[in-house]
C-alpha positions in Angstrom: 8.6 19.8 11.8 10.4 19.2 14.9 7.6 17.1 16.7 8.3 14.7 19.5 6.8 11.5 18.8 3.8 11.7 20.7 2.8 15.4 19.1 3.5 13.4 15.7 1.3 10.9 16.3 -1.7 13.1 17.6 -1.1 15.9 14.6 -1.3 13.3 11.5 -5.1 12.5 10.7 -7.0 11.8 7.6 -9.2 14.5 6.0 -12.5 14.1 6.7 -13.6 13.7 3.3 -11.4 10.4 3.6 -12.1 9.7 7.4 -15.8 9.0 6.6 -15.5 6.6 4.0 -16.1 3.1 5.1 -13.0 1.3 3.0 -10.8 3.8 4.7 -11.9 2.7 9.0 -9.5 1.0 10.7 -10.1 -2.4 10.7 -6.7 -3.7 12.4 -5.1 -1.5 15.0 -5.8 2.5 15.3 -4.0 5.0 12.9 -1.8 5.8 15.7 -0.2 2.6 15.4 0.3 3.2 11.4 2.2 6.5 12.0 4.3 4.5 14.8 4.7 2.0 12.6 6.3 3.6 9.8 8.9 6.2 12.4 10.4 3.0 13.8 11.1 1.7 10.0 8.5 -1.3 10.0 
């Protein structure tokens, strides 16, 4: 896509069918960090 890493990390959300469910809310962290996460290979 050629996205800097802050663009990345603001562009990739869940849908909002999946963003309301309750087993799906972020219970360690923010999303953010997951997409961080997996770009530096963790």
């Amino acid at each position: 896509m050629g996205m800097h890493l802050a663009q990345l990390v603001e562009y990739v959300q869940l849908p909002e069918n999946l963003a309301s469910k309750d087993s799906l809310q972020p219970f360690c962290g923010h999303p953010e960090w997951g997409v961080l996460a997996y770009l530096a290979g963790a």
